[in-house]
GUZAZA-488977 format. One line per 2 residues: number of its first residue (from 1); for each residue x negated, y negated, z negated of N, C-alpha, C. Coordinates in pm, whole numbers, plus 50000, padded with zeros to 5 digits. Each point is the difference from the previous one (the first is absolute). Layout:
BEGIN
NUM> X,Y,Z,X,Y,Z,X,Y,Z; ...;
***
This chain:
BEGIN
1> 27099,66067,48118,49966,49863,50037,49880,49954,49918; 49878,49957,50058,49902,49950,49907,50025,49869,49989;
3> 49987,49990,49896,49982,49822,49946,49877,49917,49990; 50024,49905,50042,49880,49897,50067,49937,49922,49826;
5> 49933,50087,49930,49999,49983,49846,49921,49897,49958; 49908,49917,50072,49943,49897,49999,50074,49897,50017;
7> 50119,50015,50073,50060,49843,50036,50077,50020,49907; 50074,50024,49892,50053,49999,49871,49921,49920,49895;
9> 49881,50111,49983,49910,49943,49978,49939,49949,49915; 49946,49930,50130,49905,49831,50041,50077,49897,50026;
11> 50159,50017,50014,50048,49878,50020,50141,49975,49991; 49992,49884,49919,50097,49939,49871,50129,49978,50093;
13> 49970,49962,50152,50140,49942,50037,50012,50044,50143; 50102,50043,50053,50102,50064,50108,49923,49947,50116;
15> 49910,50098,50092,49914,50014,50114,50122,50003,50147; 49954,49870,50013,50093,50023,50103,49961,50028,50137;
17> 49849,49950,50018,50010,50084,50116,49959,50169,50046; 50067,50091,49915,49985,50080,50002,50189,50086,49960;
19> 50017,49859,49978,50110,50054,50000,50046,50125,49836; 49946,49939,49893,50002,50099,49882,50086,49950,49951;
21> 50032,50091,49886,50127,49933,49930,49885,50016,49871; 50106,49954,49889,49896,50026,49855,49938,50138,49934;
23> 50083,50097,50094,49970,50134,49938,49817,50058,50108; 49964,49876,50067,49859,50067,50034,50014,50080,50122;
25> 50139,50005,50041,50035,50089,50164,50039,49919,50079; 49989,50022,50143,50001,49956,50099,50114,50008,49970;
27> 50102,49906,50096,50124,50005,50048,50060,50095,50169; 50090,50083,49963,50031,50114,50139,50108,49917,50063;
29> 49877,49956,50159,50095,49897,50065,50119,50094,50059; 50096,50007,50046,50090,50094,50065,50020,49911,50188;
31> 49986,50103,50076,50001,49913,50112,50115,50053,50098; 50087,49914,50065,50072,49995,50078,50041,50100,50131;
33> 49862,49980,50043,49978,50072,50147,49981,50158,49996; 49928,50048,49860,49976,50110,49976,49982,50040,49831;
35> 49990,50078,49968,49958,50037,49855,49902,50008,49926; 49918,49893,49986,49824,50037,49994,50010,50115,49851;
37> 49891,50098,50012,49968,50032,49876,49976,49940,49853; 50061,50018,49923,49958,49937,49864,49852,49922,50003;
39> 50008,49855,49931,49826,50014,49999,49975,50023,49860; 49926,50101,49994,49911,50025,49835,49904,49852,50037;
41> 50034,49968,49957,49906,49972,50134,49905,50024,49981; 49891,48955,53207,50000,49896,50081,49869,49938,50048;
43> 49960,49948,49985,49887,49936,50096,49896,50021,49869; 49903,50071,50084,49856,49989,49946,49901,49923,50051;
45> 49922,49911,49914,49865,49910,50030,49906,50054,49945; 49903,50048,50036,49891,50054,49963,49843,49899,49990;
47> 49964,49915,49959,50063,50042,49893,50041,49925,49897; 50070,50000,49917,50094,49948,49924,49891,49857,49936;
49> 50136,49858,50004,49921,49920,49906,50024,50007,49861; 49936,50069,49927,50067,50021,49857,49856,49978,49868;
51> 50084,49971,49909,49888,49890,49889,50011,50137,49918; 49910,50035,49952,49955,50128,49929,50060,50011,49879;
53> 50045,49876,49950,50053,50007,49813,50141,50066,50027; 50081,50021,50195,50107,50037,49983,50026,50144,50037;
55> 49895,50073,50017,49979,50149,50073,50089,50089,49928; 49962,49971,49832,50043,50107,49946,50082,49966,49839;
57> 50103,50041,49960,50051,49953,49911,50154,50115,49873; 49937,49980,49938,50002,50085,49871,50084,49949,49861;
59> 50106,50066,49952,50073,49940,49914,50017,50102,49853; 50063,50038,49975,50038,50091,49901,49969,50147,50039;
61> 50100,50053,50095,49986,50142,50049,49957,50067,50145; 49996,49863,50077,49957,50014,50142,49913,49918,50034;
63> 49920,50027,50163,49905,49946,50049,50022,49988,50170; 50041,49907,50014,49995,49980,50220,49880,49945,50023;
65> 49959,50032,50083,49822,49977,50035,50018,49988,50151; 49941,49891,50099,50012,49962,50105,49874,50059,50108;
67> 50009,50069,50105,49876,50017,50103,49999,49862,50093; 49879,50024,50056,49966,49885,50045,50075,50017,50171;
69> 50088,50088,50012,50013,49994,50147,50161,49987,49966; 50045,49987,49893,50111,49898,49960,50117,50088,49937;
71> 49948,50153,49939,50089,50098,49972,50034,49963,49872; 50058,50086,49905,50058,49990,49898,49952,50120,49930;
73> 49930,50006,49871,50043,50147,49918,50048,49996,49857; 50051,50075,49947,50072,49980,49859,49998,50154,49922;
75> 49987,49976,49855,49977,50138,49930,50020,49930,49894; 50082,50091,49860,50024,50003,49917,50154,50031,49917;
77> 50083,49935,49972,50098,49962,49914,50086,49984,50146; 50099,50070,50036,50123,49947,50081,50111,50018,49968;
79> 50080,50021,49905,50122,49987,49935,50074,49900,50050; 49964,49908,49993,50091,49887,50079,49972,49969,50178;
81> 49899,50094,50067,50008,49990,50142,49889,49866,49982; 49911,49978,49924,49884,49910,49961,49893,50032,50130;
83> 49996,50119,50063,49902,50040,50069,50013,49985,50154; 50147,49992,50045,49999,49958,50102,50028,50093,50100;
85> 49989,50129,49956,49997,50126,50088,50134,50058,50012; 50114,49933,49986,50165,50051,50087,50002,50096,49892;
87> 49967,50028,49895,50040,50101,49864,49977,49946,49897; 49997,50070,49907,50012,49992,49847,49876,50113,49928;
89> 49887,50018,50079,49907,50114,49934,49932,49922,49982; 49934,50031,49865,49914,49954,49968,49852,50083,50030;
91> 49865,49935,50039,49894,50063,50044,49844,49979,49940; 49934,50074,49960,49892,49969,49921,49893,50006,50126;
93> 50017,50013,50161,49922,49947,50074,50084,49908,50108; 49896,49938,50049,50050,49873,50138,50130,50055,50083;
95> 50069,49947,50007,50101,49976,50118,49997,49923,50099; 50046,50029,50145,49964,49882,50091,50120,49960,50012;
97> 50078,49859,49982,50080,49930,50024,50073,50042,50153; 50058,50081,50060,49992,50008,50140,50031,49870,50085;
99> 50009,49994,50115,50077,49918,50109,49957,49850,49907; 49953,49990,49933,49940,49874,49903,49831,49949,50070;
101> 50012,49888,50081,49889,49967,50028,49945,49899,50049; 49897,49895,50033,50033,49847,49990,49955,49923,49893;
103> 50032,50075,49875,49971,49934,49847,49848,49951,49984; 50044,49880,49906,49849,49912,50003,49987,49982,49811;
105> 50119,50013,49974,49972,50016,49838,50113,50058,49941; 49952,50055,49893,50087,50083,49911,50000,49948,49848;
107> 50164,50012,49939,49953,49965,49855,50132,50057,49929; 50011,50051,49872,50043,50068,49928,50081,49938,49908;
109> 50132,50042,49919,50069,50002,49865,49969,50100,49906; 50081,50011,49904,49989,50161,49954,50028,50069,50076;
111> 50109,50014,50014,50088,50120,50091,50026,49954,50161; 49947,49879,50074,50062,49944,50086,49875,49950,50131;
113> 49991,50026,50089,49888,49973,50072,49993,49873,50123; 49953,49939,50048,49988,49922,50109,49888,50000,50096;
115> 50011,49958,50116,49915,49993,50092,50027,49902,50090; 49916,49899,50068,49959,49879,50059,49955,50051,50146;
117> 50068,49977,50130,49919,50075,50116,49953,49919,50123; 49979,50015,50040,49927,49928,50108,50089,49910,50094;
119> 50093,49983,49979,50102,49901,50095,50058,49931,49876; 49960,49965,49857,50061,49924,49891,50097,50026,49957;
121> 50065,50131,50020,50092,50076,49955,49991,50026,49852; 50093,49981,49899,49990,50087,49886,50092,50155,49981;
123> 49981,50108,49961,50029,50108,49989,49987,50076,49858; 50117,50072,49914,50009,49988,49878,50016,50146,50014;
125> 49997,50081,49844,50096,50124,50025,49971,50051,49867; 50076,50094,49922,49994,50032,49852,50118,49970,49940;
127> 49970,49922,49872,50121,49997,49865,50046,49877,50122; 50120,49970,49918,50100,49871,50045,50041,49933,49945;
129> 50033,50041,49836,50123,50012,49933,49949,49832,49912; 49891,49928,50023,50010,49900,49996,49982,49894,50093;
131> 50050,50050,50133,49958,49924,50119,49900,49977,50032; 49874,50040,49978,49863,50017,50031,49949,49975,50147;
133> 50123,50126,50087,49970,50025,50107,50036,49892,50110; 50093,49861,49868,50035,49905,50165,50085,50032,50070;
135> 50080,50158,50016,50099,50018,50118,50144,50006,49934; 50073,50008,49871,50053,49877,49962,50019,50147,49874;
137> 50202,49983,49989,49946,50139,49933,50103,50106,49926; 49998,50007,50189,50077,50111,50018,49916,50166,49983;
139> 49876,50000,50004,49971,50183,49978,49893,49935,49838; 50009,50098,49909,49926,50035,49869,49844,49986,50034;
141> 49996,50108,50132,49856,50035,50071,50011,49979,50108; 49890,49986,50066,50014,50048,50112,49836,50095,50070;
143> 49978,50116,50003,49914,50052,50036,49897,49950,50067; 49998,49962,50090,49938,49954,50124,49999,49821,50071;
145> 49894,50011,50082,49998,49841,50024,50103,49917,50038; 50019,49916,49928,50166,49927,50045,49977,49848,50066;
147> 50006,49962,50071,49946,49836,50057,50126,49910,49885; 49894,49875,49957,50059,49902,49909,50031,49885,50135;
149> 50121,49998,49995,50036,49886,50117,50010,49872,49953; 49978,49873,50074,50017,49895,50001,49858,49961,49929;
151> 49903,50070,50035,49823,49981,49977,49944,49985,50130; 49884,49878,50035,49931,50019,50122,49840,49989,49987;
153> 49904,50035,50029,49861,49894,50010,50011,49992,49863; 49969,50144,49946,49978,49996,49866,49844,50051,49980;
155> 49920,49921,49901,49846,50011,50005,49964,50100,49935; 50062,50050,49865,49972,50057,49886,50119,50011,49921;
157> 50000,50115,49930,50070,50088,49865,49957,50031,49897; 50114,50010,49894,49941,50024,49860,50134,50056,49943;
159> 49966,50039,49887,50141,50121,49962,49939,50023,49820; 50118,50024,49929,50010,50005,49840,50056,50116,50006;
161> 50068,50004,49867,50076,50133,49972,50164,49979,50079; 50059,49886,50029,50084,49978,50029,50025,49839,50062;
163> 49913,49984,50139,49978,49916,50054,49929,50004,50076; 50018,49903,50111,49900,49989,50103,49994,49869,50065;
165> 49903,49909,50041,49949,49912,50023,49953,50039,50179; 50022,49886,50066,49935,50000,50158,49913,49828,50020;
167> 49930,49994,50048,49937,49886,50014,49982,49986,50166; 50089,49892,50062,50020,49969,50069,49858,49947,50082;
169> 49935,49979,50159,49945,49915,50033,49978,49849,50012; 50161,49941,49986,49978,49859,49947,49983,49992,49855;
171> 49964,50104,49906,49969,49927,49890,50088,50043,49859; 50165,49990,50049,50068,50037,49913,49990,50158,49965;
173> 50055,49967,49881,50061,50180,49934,50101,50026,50026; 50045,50129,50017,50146,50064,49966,49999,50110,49876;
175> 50106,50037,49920,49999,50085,49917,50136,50039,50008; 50031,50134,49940,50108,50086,49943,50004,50092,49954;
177> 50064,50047,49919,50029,50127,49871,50030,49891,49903; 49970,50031,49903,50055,49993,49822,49822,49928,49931;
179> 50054,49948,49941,49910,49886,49945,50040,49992,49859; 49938,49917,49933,50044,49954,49872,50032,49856,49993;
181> 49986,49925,50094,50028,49867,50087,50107,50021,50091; 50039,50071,50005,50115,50036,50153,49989,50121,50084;
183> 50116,50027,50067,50031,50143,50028,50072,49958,50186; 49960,50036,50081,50021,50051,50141,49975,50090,50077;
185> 50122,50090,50059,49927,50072,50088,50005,50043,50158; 49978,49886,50030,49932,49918,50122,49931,49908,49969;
187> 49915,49962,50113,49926,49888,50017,50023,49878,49939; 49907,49949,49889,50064,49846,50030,49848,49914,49961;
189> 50027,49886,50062,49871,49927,49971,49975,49972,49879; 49847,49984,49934,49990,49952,49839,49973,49866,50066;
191> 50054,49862,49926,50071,49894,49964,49829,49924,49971; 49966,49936,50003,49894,49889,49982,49853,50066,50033;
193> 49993,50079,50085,49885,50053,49977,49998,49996,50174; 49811,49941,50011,49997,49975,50190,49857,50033,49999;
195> 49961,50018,50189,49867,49980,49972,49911,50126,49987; 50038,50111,49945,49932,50112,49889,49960,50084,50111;
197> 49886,50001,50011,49891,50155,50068,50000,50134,49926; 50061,50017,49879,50010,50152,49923,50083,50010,49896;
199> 50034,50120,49997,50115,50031,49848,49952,50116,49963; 50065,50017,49858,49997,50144,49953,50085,49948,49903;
201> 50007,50161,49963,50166,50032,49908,49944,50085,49898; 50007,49912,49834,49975,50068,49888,50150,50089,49987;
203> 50000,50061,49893,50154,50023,49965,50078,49881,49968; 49958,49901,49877,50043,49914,49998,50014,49910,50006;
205> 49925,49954,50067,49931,49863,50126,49976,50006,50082; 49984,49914,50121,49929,50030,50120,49936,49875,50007;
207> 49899,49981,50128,49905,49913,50001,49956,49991,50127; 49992,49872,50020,49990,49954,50167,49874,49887,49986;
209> 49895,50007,50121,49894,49955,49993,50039,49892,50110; 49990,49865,49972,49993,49892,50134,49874,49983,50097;
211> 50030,49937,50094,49888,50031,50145,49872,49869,49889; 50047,49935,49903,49896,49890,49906,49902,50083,49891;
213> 50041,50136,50031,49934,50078,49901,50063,49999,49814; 50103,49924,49998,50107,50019,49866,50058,50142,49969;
215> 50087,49984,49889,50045,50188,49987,50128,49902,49939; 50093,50062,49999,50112,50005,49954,50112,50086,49949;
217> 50060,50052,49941,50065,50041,49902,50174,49991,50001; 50060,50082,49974,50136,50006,49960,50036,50169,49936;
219> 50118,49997,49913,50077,50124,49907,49948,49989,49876; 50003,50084,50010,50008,50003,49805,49894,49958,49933;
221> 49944,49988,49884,49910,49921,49961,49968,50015,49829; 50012,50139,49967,50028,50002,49870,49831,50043,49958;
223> 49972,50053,50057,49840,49987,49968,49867,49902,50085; 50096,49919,50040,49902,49901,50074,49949,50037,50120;
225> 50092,50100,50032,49965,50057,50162,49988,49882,50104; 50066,49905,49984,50035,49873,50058,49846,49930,49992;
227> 49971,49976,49954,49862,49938,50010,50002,49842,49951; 50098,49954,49978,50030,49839,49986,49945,49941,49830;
229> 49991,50109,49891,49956,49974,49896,50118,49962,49932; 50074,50058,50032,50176,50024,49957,50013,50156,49964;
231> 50145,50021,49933,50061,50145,50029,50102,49994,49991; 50050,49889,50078,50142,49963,50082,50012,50069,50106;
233> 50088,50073,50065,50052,50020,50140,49992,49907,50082; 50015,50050,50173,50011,49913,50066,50030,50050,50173;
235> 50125,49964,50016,50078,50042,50116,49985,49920,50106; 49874,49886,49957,49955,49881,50101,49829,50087,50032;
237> 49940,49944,50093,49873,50064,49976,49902,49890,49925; 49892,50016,49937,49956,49919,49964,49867,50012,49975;
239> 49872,49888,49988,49893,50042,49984,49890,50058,49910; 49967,50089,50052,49926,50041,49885,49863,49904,49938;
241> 49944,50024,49902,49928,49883,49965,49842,50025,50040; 49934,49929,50011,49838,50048,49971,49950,50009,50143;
243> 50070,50072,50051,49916,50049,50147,50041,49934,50142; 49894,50032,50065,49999,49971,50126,49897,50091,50064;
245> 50030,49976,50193,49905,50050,50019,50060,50151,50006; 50114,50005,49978,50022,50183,49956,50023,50055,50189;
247> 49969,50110,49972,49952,50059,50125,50127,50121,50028; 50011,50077,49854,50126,50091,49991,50033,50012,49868;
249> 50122,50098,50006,50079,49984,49887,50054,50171,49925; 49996,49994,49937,50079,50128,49967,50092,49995,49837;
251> 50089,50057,49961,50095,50036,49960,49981,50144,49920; 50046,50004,49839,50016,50084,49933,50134,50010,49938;
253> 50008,50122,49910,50161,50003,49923,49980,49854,49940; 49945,49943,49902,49978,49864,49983,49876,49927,49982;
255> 49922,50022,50081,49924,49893,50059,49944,49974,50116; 49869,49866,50025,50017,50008,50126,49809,49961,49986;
257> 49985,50027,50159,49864,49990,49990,49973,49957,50193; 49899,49942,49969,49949,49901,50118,49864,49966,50002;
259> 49960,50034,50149,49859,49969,50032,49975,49900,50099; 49900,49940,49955,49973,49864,50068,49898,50002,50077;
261> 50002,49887,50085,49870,50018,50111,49879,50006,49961; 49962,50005,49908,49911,50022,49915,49924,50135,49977;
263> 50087,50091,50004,50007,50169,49944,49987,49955,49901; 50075,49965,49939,50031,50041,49819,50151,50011,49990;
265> 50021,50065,49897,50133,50066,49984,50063,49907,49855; 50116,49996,49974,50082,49897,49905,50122,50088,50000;
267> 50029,50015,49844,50116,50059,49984,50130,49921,49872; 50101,49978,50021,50076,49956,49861,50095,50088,49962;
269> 50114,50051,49905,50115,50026,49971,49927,50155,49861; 50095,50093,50001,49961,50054,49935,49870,50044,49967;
271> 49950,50060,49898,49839,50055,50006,50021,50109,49864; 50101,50083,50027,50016,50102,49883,49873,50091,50025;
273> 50033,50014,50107,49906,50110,49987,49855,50000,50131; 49965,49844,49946,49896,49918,50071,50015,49995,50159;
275> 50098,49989,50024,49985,50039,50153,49963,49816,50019; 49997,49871,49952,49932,49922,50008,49885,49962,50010;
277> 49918,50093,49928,49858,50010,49962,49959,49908,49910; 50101,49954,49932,49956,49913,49869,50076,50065,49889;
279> 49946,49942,49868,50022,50041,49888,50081,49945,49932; 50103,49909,49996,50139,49954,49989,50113,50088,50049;
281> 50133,50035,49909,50051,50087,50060,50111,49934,50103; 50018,49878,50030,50019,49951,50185,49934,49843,49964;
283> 50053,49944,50136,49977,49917,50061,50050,49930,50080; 50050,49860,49974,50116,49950,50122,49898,49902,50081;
285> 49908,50012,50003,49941,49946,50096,49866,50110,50081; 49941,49950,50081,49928,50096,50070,49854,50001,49923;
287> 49910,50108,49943,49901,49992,49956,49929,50093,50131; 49853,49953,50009,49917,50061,50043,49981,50183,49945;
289> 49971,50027,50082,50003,50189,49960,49808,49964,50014; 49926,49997,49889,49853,50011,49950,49966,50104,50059;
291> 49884,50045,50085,49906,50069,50034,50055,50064,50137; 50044,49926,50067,50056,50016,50192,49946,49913,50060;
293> 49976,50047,50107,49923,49913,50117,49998,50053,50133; 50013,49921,50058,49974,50060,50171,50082,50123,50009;
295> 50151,49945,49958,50117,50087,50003,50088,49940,50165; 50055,50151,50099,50049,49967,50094,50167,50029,50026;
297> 50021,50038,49918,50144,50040,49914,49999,50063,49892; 50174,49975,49988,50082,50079,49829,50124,50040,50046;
299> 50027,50048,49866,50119,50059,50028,50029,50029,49843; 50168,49949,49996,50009,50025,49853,50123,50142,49944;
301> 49970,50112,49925,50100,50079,49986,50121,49940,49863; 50044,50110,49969,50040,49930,49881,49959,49928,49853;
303> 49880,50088,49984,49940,49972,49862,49880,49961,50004; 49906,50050,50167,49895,50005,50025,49930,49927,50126;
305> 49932,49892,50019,49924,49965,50085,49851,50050,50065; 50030,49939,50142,49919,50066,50123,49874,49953,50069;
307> 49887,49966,50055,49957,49907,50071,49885,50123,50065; 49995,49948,50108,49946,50060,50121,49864,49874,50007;
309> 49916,50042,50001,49855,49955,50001,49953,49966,50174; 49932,49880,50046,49928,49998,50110,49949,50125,50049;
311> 49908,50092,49876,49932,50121,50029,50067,50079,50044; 50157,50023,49995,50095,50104,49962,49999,50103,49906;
313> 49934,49952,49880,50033,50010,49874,50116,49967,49963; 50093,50080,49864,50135,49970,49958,49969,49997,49848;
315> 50066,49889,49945,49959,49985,49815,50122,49978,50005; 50066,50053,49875,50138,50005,49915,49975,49972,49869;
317> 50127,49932,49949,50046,49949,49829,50100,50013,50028; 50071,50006,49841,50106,50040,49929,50027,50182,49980;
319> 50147,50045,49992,49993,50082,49997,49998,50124,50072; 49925,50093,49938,49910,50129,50043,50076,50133,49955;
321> 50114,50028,49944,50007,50117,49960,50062,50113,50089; 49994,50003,50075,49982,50071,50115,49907,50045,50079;
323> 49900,49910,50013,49882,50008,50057,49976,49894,50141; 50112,49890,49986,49999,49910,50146,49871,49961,50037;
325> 49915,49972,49853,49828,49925,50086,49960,50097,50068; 50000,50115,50002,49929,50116,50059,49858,49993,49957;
327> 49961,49967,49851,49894,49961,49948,49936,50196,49895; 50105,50082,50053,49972,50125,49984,50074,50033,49786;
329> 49997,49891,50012,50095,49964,49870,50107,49933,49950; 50058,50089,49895,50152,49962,49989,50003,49959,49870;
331> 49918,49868,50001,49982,49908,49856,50128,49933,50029; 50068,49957,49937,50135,49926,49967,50020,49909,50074;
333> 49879,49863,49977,50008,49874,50067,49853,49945,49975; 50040,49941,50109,49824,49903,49968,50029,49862,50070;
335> 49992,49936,49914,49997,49858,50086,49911,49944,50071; 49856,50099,50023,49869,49931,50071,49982,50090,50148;
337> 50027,49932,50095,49979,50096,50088,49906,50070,50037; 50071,50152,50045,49929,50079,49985,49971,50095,50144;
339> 49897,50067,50066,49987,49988,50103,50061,50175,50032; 50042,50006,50114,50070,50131,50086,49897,50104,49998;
341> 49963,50084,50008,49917,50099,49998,49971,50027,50148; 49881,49975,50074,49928,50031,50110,50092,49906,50138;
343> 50041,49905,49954,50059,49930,50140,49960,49902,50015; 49923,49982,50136,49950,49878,50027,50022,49965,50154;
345> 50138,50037,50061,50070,49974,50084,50141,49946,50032; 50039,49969,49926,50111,49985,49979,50054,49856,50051;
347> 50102,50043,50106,50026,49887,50083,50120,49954,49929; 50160,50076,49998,50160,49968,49970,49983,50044,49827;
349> 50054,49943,49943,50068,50055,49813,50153,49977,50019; 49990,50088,49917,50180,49954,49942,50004,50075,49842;
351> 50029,49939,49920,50037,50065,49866,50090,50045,49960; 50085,50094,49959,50132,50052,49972,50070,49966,49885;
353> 50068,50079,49930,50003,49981,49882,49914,50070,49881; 49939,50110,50030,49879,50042,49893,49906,50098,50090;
355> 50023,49895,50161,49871,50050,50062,49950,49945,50123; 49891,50043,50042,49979,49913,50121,49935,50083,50121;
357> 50052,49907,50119,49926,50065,50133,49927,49902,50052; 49957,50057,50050,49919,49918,50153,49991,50074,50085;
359> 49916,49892,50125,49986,50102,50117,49826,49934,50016; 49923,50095,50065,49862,49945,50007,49976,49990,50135;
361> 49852,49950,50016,50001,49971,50152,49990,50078,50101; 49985,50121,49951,50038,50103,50122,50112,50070,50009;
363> 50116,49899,49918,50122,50018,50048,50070,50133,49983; 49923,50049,49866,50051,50079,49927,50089,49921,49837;
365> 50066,50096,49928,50119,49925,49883,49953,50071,49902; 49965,49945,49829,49959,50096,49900,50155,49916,49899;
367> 49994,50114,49909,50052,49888,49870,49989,50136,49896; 50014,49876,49890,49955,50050,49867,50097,49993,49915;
369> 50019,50056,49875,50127,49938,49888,50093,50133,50035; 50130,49914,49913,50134,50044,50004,50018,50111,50164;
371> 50050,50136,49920,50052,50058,50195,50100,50101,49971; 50092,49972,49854,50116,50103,50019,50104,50003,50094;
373> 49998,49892,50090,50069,50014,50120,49951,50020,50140; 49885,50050,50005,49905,49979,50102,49954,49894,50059;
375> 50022,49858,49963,49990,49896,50033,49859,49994,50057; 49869,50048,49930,49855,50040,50083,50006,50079,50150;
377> 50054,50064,49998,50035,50101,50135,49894,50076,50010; 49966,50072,49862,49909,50073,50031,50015,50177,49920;
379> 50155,49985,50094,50039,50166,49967,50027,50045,49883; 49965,49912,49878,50039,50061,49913,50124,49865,49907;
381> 49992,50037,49867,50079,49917,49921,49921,49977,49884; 49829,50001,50022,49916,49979,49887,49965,49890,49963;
383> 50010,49930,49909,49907,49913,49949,49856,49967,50033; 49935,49894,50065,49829,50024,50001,49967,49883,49943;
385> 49889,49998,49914,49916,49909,49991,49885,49992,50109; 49978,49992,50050,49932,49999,50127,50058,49976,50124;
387> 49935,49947,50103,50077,49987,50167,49959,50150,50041; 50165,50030,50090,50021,50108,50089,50036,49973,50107;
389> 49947,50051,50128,50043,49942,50091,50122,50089,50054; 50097,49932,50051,50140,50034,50023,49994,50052,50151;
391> 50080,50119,49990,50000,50097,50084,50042,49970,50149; 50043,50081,50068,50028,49957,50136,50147,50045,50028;
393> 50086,49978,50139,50187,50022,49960,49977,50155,50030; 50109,50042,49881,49985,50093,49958,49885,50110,49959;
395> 49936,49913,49933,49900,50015,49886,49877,50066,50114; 49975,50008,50127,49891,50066,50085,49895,49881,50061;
397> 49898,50019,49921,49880,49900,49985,50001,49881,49902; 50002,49900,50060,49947,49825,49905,50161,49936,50130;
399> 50031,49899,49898,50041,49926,50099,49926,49852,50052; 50031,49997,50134,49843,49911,50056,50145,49852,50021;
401> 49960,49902,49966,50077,49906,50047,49899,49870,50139; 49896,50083,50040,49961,49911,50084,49881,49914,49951;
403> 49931,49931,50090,49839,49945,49967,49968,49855,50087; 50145,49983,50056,49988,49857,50073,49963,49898,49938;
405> 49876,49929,49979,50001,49888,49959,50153,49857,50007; 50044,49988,49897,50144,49930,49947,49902,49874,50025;
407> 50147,49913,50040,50004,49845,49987,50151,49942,49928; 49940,49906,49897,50128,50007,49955,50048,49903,50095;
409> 50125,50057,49936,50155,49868,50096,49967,49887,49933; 50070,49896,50129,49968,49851,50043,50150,49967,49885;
***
């Protein structure tokens, strides 16, 4: 069994979305339906209306990545049936989701996956064992796509290590799994919160953007993930301070970061290992991230932040020891962002936990960083400091996810 010897470490207190205990190892989920291996660790529209920040999405050990003619693919870490493919193998290239098709967005837990499809359906499949999946909780796992009932005319998804969020077309949220605010697993509405055009799901916060351009906030709050200039909890949602104008949102193990109509990027909560881009080690309110501009998304991993450039340029801060900037170096951390090596296409990001993908505009997928689980899908279980572009199912060619010019959802 190799041990994950950095997360010991680098860090003082119990990673939860990864599911570690203090000894620096993953936890061996055991699943119901089948025996996973130990971990060391319907109607097609062509073409799809789908907002690019949701194509592709990346957590700890896996990666589901969306084509534009509404398929599904998944590679990495499946121990808990995370991948979607009716087994328990785990794969260091793409899988195609079968009989899976329709989907307009995809979004990830650790171990637990979701997908959003074209009739407002939500659809779950992976770990369970904290109700994640919404279907209540009766199986541990469940392999494959499972429909979350009593969801309709759902706009958008978002997903933690053990949770998941749906954002309704009138406005409201739904959530379920395990929280640090509360625990369901089914559907239930979050309580004072209306109005909201976007969410995302830190580990230990989540964050919902109103149609007024506000951000708001609820869970835990011990590093000011919350944004309120507190490090109180909060099982209400509440506002974050400073900004407006915010355009999107993203979510880290504890912090959070947001870009405004502006293209400039703002981050608060932890900053150990600069993933803020300031020099304070956090922040309960939102500071400007210095030297960004004419940024068209982010994406936040655990330690390390993302932003996707107008140009399709990608600059990263925080931490690097893996190689997530794909800056061809595996300097520790840097809090100044730092730019991707030769990409200046880059349409979708998603950050993992010590790595990152994208997909570029010809609708090919690279990623960089962390890959002892194949989570890159690029055949092997290597480490890169550099972008590789990820293979094709069953590792024969590139995998192409399509070149349709995207519109995001209404």
């Amino acid at each position: 069994m190799k041990k994950l010897g950095l997360i010991s470490a680098i860090t003082p207190f119990v990673i939860a979305l990864c599911a570690c205990g203090g000894n620096g190892k993953v936890s061996e989920p055991v699943a119901t339906d089948a025996s996973p291996k130990k971990a060391a660790l319907l109607q097609q529209i062509n073409p799809l209306r789908l907002d690019n920040d949701s194509r592709i999405a990346t957590s700890f050990a896996h990666t589901v990545a969306l084509a534009t003619d509404g398929m599904v693919f998944s590679w990495g870490f499946n121990g808990t049936g995370a991948l979607g493919t009716s087994d328990y193998l785990d794969s260091t290239t793409p899988r195609q989701i079968s009989g899976f098709s329709n989907v307009r967005a995809v979004s990830v837990g650790q171990y637990h996956s979701a997908a959003l499809r074209g009739d407002g359906t939500v659809w779950t499949w992976g770990f369970n064992a904290d109700g994640q999946l919404g279907v209540g909780s009766g199986s541990y796992s469940i392999p494959r796509p499972t429909l979350v009932s009593g969801l309709s005319d759902i706009a958008a998804i978002a997903s933690n290590s053990s949770r998941t969020l749906a954002l309704r077309k009138d406005g409201n949220v739904w959530g379920w799994g395990s929280s640090r605010t509360g625990s369901s697993n089914r559907p239930v509405v979050v309580s004072n919160l209306s109005n909201v055009k976007a969410i995302a799901a830190g580990d230990s916060a989540n964050y919902a953007i109103k149609t007024d351009g506000s951000l708001w906030a609820w869970g835990a709050n011990n590093y000011g993930q919350l944004g309120n200039g507190s490090t109180f909890p909060s099982s209400t949602p509440i506002k974050v301070l400073g900004l407006s104008g915010v355009r999107s949102v993203a979510g880290g193990m504890y912090h959070g970061l947001a870009l405004t109509s502006d293209g400039k990027v703002w981050a608060w909560g932890t900053n150990t290992y600069g993933q803020l881009g300031i020099a304070n080690y956090f922040s309960p309110v939102a500071q400007q991230v210095l030297g960004l501009s004419g940024v068209k998304s982010i994406s936040a991993g655990a330690y390390h932040s993302v932003a996707v450039l107008n140009s399709g340029r990608i600059l990263s801060w925080g931490l690097n020891y893996y190689g997530a900037f794909g800056s061809g170096s595996y300097v520790f951390s840097n809090s100044t962002p730092t730019e991707m090596l030769g990409v200046n296409n880059a349409t979708s990001i998603a950050a993992g936990y010590y790595h990152t993908m994208f997909i570029s505009s010809t609708g090919d997928v690279f990623g960089t960083g962390y890959n002892y689980y194949g989570q890159l899908g690029t055949h092997t279980t290597s480490n890169t400091a550099v972008p590789l572009q990820t293979v094709g199912v069953r590792g024969v060619g590139n995998l192409k996810l399509g070149t349709n010019t995207l519109t995001p959802s209404n």
